[in-house]
N, C-alpha and C positions, 0 to 999 in steps of 0.2 A: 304406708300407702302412697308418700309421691316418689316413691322410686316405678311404684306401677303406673300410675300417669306416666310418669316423662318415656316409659318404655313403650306403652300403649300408642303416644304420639310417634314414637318411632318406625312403631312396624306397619306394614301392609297390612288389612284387612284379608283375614282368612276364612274363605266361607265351607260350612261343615261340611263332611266331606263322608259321611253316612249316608247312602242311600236308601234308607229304610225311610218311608210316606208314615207319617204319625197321623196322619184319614183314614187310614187300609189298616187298621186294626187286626184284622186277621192274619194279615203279612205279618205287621209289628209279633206277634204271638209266634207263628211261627218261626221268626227272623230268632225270636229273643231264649226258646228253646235249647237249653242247652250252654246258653252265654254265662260267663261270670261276671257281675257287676263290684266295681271296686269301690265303695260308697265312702267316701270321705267325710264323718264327720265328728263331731266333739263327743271327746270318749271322757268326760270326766263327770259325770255322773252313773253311775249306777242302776238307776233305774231304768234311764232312756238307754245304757245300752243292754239292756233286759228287754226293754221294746225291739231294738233295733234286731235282737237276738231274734226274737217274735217272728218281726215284719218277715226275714230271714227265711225261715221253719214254714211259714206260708203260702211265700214264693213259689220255694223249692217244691213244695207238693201239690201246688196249683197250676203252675208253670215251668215248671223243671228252668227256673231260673237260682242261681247260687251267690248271693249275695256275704261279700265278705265285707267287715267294718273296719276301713282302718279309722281310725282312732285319733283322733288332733285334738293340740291343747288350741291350737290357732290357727283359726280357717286360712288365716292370709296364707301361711304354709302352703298347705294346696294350692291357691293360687299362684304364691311363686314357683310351683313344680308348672304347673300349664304354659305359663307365661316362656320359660327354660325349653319346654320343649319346642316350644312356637319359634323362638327366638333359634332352636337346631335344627328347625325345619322337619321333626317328629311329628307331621300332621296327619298320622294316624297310629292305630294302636299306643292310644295315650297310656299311662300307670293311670290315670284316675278315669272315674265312668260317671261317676256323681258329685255332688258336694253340699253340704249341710250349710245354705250361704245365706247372707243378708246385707243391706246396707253398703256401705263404701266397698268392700269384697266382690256385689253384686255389679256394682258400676265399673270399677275397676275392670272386669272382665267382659262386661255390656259393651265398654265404650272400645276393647281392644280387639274385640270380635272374636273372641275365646270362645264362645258358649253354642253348641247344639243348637236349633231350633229357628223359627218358631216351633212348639210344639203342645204348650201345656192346654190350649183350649181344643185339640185336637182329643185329648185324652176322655173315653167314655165317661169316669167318673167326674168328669168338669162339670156333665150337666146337675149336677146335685149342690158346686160352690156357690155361697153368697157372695154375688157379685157387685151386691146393691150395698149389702148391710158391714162386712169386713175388707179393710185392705189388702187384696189380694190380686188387685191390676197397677198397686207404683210400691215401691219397695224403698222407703228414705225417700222419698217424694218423686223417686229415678219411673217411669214406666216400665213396666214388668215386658210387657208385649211380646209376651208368650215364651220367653226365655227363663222361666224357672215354673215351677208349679206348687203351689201353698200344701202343706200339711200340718199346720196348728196355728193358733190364735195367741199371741202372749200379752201378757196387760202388767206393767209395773204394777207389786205391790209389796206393803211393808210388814215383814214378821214380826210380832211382838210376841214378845213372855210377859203372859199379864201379869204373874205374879210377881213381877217385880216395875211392869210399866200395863196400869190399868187401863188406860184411856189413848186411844187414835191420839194422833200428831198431827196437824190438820194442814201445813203448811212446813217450806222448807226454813224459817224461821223458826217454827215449833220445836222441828226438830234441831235447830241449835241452841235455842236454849235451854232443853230438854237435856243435853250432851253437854255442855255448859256445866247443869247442874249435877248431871250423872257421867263425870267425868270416865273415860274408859269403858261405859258399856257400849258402845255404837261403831261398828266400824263399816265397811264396804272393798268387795274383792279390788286389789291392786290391779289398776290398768298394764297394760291392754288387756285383761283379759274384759269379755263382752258383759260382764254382770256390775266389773267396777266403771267401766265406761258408760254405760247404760244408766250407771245412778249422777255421773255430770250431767247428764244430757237433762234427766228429769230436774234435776236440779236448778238448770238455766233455765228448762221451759218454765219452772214453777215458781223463779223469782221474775223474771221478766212480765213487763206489765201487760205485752204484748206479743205473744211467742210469733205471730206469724211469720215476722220479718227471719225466722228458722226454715219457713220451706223456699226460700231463696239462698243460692250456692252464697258462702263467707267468702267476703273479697279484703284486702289490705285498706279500705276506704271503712268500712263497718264492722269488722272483727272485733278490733280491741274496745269501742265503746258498748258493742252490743255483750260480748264476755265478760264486762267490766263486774258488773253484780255476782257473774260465779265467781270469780277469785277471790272476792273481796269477802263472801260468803265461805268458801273455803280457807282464805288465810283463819279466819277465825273457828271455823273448827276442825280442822285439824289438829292443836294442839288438847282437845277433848276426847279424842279418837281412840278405842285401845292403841295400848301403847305407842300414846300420846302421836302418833301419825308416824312412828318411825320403824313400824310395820303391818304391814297387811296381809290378810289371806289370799291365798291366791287364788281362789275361784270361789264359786258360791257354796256345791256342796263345805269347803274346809273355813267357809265363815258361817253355814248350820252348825254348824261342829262345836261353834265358839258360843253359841245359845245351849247345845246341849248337853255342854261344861260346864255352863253356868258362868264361862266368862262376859257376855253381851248379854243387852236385853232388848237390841232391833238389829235387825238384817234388812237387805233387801231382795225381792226375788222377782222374777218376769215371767212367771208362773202363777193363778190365781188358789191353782189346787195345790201347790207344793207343800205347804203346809202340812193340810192333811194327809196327803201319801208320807210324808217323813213322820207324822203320828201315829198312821197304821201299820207303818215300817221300825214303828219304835227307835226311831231315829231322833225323834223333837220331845219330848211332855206336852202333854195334852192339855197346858195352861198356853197353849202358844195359839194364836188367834191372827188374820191378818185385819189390814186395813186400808186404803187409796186415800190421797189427798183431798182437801176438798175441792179444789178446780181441776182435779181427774191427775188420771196419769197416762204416761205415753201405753201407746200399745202399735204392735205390729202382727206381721204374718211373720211364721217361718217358713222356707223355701228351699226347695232342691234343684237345682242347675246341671245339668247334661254338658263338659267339655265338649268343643267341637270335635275334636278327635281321638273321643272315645272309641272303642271297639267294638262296647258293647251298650252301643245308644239304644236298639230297641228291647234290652234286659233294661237299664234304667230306666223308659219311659213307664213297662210293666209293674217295677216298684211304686215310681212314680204316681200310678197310675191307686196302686193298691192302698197307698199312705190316704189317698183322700178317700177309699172307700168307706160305708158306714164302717163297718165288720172294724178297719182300722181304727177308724174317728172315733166310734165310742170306748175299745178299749184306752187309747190316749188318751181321752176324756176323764175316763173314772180315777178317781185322786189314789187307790192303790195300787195302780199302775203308774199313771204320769203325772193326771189332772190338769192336762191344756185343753185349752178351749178348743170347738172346732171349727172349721173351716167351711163347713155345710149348712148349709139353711136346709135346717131341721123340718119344717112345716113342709117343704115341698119333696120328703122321701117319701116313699112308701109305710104302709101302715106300719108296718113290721117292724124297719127299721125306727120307724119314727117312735115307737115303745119302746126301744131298747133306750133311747135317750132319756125318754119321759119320765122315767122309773132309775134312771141311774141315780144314785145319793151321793150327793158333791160332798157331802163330809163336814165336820163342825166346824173346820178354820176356814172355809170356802166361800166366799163371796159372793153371791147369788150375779146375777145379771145385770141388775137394777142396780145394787148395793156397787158394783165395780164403775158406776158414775161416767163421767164423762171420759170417752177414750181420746188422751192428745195426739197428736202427729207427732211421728219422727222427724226431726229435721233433718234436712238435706244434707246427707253426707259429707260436704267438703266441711261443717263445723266440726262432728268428730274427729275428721283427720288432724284437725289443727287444736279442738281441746284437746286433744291426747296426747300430741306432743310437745304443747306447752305442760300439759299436765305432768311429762315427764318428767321434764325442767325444774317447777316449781318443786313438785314435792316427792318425787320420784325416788324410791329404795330399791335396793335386791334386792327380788325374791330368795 
C-alpha cells in the first residue's frame, strides 16, 4: 500500500467522468440496460461466489444488466489495475466497473480520486440502511461519503471444535496459553491475505489497554510503543502455531479445511454465520461452535466502490443497489447460503420483508446479536499497512 500513497500524491485529481445522475433513477435503469458490469472481487470462497453467481441471475432478469465476477486473491490487484490506467491517462472505459473493497484499499483510492461518486445515498435501497446502528458511513475510520455502498456486516469470531476445545477463549492471552498447551492445533491465514491480517488487528485491539489511540493514523513517534504488545504476543506464539509458524494457510476457507482434518482446533473467521453454512455444507462437523472475546471483537461493513472510469457506472450502481435490497440481504444472511449480517435495519422494512428475517434460523454455531457482544472499531488504516509489513519481516514464509 505505500507505493499507492506516494503515486496517489503524485497524480492530479480526476473527476468521474460518467455522466449518468445517481437521483434520476430512472435514467440510471435505463442507462444501465444492456451494460456489462465487471465486478472485481475475492473469488476464494465458494459460497460467496455462489451468491455472486445469484446476485448475477437476478440482475440479468430484472435489469437486463450482465454481471461478470472476476475473481481476486487480493483486492490491492484491482486497485493497482485503476491506479495504471489513471497514471495512461485511460480515464474511461476502465477493465474494472466494481470492486469488493475495504479499509487501506478504500482510502488508497479515496484519497487518489479513483472512485465514481458520490453516489451510494443516492441509491433507492439506502433508505432501508442502518445508519444509526452499523458502520456504514467511515470504513477503517476513513469517511465513506458516498463513495462505496455497504452490503454485509462482518464481526470477528473464533471457530472452535469442541470436541477437542470445550470452552470460549476469553482473551488473546487465553488463547496463548491455550496454543502453548496445545501445541499445533491454532493457526490463522498467512498475511496479506485479509483473514490473517484481520486476526493482528484483533489481536492488538484486544491486548491494548486502550485501543482508541487505533483510530488515529500510526506515525514514526507512536508505532513501535503502541505495537509493542503484538509482537511481543506473537513472538511467543508463533512457535505453538501448526507447524510450529513455519507455514500457514493461505486463506480462510484452506484454514477450515485444517479443522475439518482434524489438524486444528480454532480458526478465525469475520463471518458470524460461517460456521453454520460450512455445517450445512458438510464442510465443518457439527461439534464446531463459535465464539467472540470478552471485551468484543472488531467488526466492519463490507463495501463496493464504482472506479471513476468505469463504463458501466450506472450497471454497477443497479448491482449496487440490488446487494442492499431485502430479497439480497436476507438470502446473505441465511448461514446456508452466506450467513453475514445485514446492512438494514430490519424494524423499519416493510411487513413482508421484515418476516422474512424474523423467521430466518441462524443455525447452531451462530451467535445471536446479543451473544456477539461488543463490536470494536477497525483502526485506521495506516496501522495495517505497517503491521503487515513488519509482519512480513518478522515472521514471513512462502506461500
Amino acid at each position: 500500500m505505500k507505493q499507492f500513497a506516494l503515486m496517489a500524491a503524485l497524480l492530479a485529481p480526476v473527476s468521474a467522468l460518467a455522466d449518468v445522475d445517481p437521483a434520476d433513477w430512472d435514467a440510471v435503469l435505463t442507462e444501465a440496460e444492456g451494460q456489462t458490469v465487471y465486478w472485481n472481487a475475492w473469488g476464494g470462497s465458494t459460497t460467496t461466489n455462489d451468491f455472486i453467481a445469484w446476485v448475477g441471475d437476478r440482475v440479468a432478469e430484472d435489469y437486463g444488466v450482465t454481471l461478470e465476477h472476476v475473481k481476486l486473491t487480493d483486492t490491492a490487484d484491482a486497485v493497482t489495475r485503476v491506479l495504471a490506467e489513471k497514471q495512461a491517462g485511460e480515464n474511461e472505459d476502465g477493465a474494472i466497473d466494481m470492486i469488493w473493497i475495504n479499509g487501506a484499499n478504500f482510502a488508497a483510492m479515496k484519497d487518489a480520486d479513483l472512485l465514481f461518486g458520490p453516489y451510494a445515498e443516492q441509491l433507492p435501497n439506502w433508505a432501508f440502511v442502518d445508519v444509526d446502528g452499523k458502520t456504514v458511513q467511515t470504513d477503517f475510520t476513513v469517511p465513506v461519503e458516498g463513495y462505496e455502498s455497504p452490503w454485509a456486516m462482518a464481526q470477528v469470531v473464533f471457530i472452535q471444535d469442541t470436541a477437542d476445545l470445550a470452552e470460549p477463549l476469553g482473551d488473546m492471552n487465553a488463547i496463548l496459553e491455550w496454543s502453548a498447551a496445545n501445541p499445533g492445533r491454532f493457526t490463522y491465514p498467512q498475511p496479506p491475505d485479509f483473514l490473517g491480517t484481520t486476526f493482528l488487528k484483533q489481536a492488538l485491539v484486544d491486548l491494548l489497554d486502550d485501543p482508541s489511540v487505533l483510530a488515529e493514523p500510526a506515525t514514526d513517534d507512536n508505532y513501535a510503543e503502541v505495537t509493542a504488545p503484538l509482537w511481543a504476543f506473537l513472538d511467543e506464539l508463533t512457535p505453538t502455531l501448526w507447524r510450529s509458524g513455519r507455514a500457514y494457510p493461505a486463506t480462510g476457507p484452506a484454514q477450515l479445511q485444517l479443522i475439518a482434518d482434524g489438524e486444528v482446533d480454532l480458526a478465525v473467521s469475520f463471518s458470524p454465520g460461517e460456521a453454520t453454512a460450512a455445517i450445512a455444507n458438510n464442510q465443518l462437523p457439527d461439534t464446531v461452535r463459535t465464539f467472540v472475546l470478552d471485551k468484543g471483537t472488531i467488526g466492519n461493513a463490507s463495501f463496493v466502490a464504482i472506479p471513476y472510469n468505469s463504463s458501466s457506472a450506472a450497471g454497477a450502481m443497479v448491482v449496487a443497489n440490488f446487494l442492499m435490497s431485502p430479497e439480497a440481504q436476507v438470502r446473505a444472511q441465511d448461514p446456508e447460503v452466506l450467513g453475514y449480517g445485514t446492512v438494514l435495519d430490519v424494524d423499519a422494512l416493510p411487513a413482508e420483508d421484515r418476516e422474512a428475517f424474523d423467521v430466518l434460523e441462524l443455525g447452531i454455531a451462530t451467535l445471536s446479536p446479543a451473544e456477539l457482544g461488543t463490536v470494536q472499531a477497525e483502526p485506521h488504516p495506516s496501522w495495517m499497512t505497517r503491521i503487515g509489513d513488519d509482519w512480513m519481516e518478522r515472521y514471513g514464509v512462502a506461500r
